[in-house]
C-alpha angles and dihedrals in degrees: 000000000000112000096250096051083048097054093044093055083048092050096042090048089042092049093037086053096050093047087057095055099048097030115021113109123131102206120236093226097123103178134118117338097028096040086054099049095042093047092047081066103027098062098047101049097033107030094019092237156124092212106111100167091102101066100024119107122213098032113226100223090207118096125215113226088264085067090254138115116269123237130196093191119099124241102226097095087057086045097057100036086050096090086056086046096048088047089062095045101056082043098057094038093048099048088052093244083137085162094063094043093099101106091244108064119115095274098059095044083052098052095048099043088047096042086044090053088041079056089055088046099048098057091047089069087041091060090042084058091049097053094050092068080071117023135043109255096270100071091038091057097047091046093047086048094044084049084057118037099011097061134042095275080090097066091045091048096052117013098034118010092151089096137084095254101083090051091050092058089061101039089055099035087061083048083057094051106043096048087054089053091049085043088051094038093231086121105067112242091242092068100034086094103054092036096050093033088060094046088054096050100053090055093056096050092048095060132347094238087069085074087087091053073091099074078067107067086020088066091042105052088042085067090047092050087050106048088053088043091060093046089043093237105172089172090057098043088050095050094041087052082052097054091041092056092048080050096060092036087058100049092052089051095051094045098039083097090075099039090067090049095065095040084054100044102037106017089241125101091215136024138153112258110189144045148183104099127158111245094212105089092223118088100254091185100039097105080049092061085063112038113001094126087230096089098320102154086237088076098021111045111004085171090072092052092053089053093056091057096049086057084086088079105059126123136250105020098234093065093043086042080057094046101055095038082054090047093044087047088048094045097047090052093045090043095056093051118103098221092047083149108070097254112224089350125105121265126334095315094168093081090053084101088056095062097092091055099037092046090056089059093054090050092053099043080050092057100060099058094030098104092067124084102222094039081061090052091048093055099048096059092036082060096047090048085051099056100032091054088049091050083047090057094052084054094054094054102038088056100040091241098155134032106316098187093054093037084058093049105051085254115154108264096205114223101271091095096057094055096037084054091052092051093052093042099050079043103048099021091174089066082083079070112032119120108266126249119255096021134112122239100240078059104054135095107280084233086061099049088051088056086051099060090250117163102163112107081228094078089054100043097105105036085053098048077048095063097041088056108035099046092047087047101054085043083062101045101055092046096050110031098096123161086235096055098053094090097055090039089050090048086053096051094060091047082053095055090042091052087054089054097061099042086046087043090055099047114111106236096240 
């Protein structure tokens, strides 16, 4: 291993472990969206069951016509977090611990939210990769951190990262990835189908929104099928219908999971989950999205909305002319739905899938300026007042300090908050590291549990089943994310999906 690779793995390991410390806390708030998606995995795998009433809360009264609760929350996240759960299964089991072998004890708590968080940090490196086709290493670098700490994947990777937004990153920012390798032609055309058609399935099956991640390789491949249709190239056309074929093959085969979980769970193989749209067919919300000063990213992430203006800079035009269809696409579903806002969660987490887009236009707009001295000074402590005031804003939340009622209903906030949070914290700067409020110690971040005087091992079980994780799976990634392994891994990705179909398919209902 050459000596710089070396010291940026030592870098990356050395910064990830700090943040866990100061940062990493899963909270214990299992309500509504994580008790749904734990309990999509936990009852099949534990009870053998579709049966999620046990471990919902709250419990929708209402009863499919199998008898079950219904669910409008995808499977995928379970899906993806389930290797870390079995792990823990077969461990506990195996090591006689028979008491702790429920599904919810504190190891297995401790395996998904660090596997969920490894997810997040994972994609961040994919979108640094990314980047780098087109940037020097500078600009990479600041746009990976900014999609990190400077958005509400934060939040998601470290405070909560029992939700579905830490796996969709993932998920979008391989879609990313792959769709600038097809553009670039460094992915042969006789695997783009089943490589971009199992990118685009995950992200289907993470959230439902990820349903418009299609408008991407469909452009794409629409500028593809007209450039052989003006030279007359019948080889090509016929090569391009083939791998669009393959394409379509593969996403029904990665989302075919949740396909038998709803035909377990409603009788029915496919159903609408989810409701709440507006019935105009204009985007009523959409300016929101932007400045209501109630998560518009205006306000909340500053940092998204620079990296849509830096999409302007993308090359070749095709691939830009993708990016912002697929964005347009993103932003009108977003903008008809009546949450837009995000409802109870932190920040405008919504926009969380558009990271791998928005950071390659940072990267970009850093690029541009990135030869001159004092432009990469500029941009450095740009890039310090971005995150610190995102990891202000989780402060804010997490200790009610603004109006909580409105924050909850999607009512303007006003910008007084913002500036009263500033004063305490420049006042009080170890707030950023207090224990928070309503939640319990063994939850809390391990720095927080130093400042409070706690010795038992107990307060530090899940930051240092974190680290262990998290720092062995990033080994692994960078040793084994090669451009030339992505087609067998991606093979093996779609195995994996099909094998949960069947188990999923089998399960009695109750």
């Amino acid at each position: 291993m050459n000596t710089p690779y070396l010291r940026r793995n030592i870098l990356i390991t050395t910064a990830t472990c700090v943040l866990i410390i100061l940062f990493y806390g899963p909270t214990d708030n299992w309500v509504w969206d994580p008790s749904y998606y734990y309990t999509q995995l936990r009852a099949p795998v534990i009870n053998h069951s579709l049966d999620l009433r046990a471990g919902t809360q709250p419990t929708n009264n209402y009863r499919t016509a199998r008898g079950l609760q219904p669910s409008q929350w995808p499977i995928g996240p379970g899906i993806l977090w389930s290797p870390f759960f079995i792990a823990t299964d077969l461990l506990v089991r195996w090591f006689g611990t028979l008491p702790l072998a429920n599904g919810i004890s504190w190891p297995y708590i401790a395996a998904v939210s660090a596997g969920s968080a490894l997810y997040g940090l994972l994609g961040v490196l994919i979108i640094y990769r990314t980047c780098r086709v087109f940037t020097s290493r500078g600009p990479a670098s600041i746009a990976a951190l900014l999609a990190l700490c400077a958005s509400p994947l934060f939040y998601y990777t470290f405070r909560q990262p029992i939700m579905a937004h830490s796996t969709s990153i993932f998920a979008m920012a391989l879609l990313m990835y792959v769709c600038v390798a097809y553009d670039q032609g460094t992915i042969a055309l006789r695997h783009s189908g089943l490589l971009i058609g199992a990118m685009l399935g995950l992200n289907m099956i993470l959230r439902w929104i990820g349903l418009s991640a299609l408008l991407l390789p469909l452009t794409l491949y629409a500028a593809s099928v007209t450039d052989a249709w003006r030279v007359h190239n019948t080889p090509r056309l016929r090569q391009l219908a083939l791998q669009a074929l393959i394409a379509s093959v593969t996403v029904l085969a990665i989302v075919t999971p949740q396909l038998a979980f709803w035909h377990g769970v409603y009788g029915s193989w496919l159903i609408i989950p989810i409701q709440g749209f507006s019935r105009s067919a204009l985007p009523e919300h959409l300016l929101d999205l932007f400045v209501h000063t109630n998560r518009g990213i205006l306000w909340w992430a500053p940092a998204i909305l620079i990296g849509m203006l830096g999409l302007y800079r993308v090359q070749p035009p095709r691939l830009r002319t993708a990016i912002l269809v697929y964005l347009a696409g993103y932003l009108y579903v977003l903008g008809t739905w009546q949450v837009w806002y995000g409802g109870g969660g932190y920040g405008p987490r919504f926009f969380i899938e558009t990271l791998p887009c928005t950071a390659l236009g940072c990267a970009l707009l850093l690029q541009r300026f990135w030869a001159a001295r004092t432009t990469r000074l500029v941009a450095y402590t740009a890039t310090a007042v971005l995150v610190l005031h995102q990891w202000m804003l989780m402060v804010i939340v997490e200790r009610t300090w603004l109006p909580f009622e409105a924050y909850f209903t999607g009512k303007p906030l006003g910008f007084a908050y913002q500036f009263q949070g500033a004063t305490r914290l420049l006042s009080q700067p170890l707030e950023l590291f207090r224990a928070r409020p309503g939640i319990v110690a063994n939850r809390q971040a391990a720095i927080a549990n130093i400042l409070n005087g706690q010795s038992s091992w107990h307060f530090y079980a899940l930051p240092l089943v974190a680290i262990g994780i998290i720092v062995i799976g990033l080994g692994l990634f960078n040793r084994v994310a090669k451009r030339s392994r992505i087609v067998p891994a991606t093979a093996l990705l779609t195995s994996f999906m099909l094998g949960w179909f069947f188990f999923l398919f089998t399960l009695s209902p109750l």
